[in-house]
C-alpha positions as CSV (number, residue, x, y, z in Angstrom):
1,X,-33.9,-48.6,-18.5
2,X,-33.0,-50.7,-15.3
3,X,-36.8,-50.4,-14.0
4,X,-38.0,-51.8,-18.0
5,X,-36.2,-55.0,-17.6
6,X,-37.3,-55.7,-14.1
7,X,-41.2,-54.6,-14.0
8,X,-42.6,-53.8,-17.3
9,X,-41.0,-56.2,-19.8
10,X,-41.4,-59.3,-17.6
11,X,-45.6,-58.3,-17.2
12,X,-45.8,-57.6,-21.0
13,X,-44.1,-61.0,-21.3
14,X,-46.3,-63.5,-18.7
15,X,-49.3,-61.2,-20.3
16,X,-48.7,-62.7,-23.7
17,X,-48.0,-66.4,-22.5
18,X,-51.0,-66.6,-20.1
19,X,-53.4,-65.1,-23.0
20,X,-51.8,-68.0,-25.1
21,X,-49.0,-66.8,-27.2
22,X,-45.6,-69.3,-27.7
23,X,-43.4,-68.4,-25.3
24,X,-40.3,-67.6,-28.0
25,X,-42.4,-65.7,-29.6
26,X,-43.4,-64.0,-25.9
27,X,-39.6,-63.4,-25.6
28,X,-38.7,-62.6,-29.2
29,X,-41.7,-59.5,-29.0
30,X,-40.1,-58.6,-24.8
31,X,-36.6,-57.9,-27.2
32,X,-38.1,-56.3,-30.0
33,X,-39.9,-54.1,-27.8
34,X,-36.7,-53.1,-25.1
35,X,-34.7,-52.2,-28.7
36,X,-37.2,-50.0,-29.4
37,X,-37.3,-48.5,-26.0
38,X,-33.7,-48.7,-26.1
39,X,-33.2,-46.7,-29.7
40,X,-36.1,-44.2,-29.6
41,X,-34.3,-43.0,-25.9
42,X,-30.2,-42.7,-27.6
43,X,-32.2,-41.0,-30.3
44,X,-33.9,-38.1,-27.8
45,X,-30.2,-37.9,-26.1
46,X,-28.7,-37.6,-29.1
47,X,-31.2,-35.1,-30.5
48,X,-31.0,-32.5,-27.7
49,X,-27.5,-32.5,-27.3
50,X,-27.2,-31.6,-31.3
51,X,-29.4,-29.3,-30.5
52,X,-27.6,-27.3,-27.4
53,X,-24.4,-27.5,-29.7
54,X,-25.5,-25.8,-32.5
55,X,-27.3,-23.0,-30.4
56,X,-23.9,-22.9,-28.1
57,X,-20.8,-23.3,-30.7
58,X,-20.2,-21.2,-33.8
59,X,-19.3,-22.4,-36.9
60,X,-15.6,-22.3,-35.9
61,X,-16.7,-24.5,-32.7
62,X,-15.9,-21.9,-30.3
63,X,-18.1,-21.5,-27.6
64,X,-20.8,-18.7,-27.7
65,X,-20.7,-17.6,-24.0
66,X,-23.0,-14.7,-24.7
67,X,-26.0,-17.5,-25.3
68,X,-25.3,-19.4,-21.8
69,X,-27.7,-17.4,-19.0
70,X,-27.2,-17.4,-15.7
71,X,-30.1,-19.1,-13.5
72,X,-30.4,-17.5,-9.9
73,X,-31.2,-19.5,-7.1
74,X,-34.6,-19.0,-5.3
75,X,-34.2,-16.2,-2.5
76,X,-35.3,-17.3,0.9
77,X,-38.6,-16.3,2.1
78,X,-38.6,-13.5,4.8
């Protein structure tokens, strides 16, 4: 999100004024757009962390340990 408002949006936004476009509507579309960004990425978050909840908890919200695996590290090359 910091990288969108310093590279990308500013681009999109001199892209549209030098091909013509008012330059409040330049800046009203550069908002529009970052909301979008903005929502569809709380949406994902908030998606995949429903999703590990209802394949950790129970219905009583206690916490399935049996579902949690444990991930080895690499061994080191002999």
């Amino acid at each position: 999100m910091m990288v969108m408002g310093i590279v990308s949006l500013p681009g999109m936004m001199t892209g549209q004024m030098l091909a013509g476009a008012a330059p409040a509507s330049a800046v009203r579309y550069q908002i529009v757009i970052m909301f979008m960004i903005a929502a569809a990425t709380a949406l994902g978050a908030f998606g995949a962390v429903m999703l590990a909840f209802r394949a950790l908890f129970s219905a009583r919200h206690q916490l399935r340990g049996e579902r949690l695996r444990m991930v080895h590290a690499a061994k080191p090359a002999r």
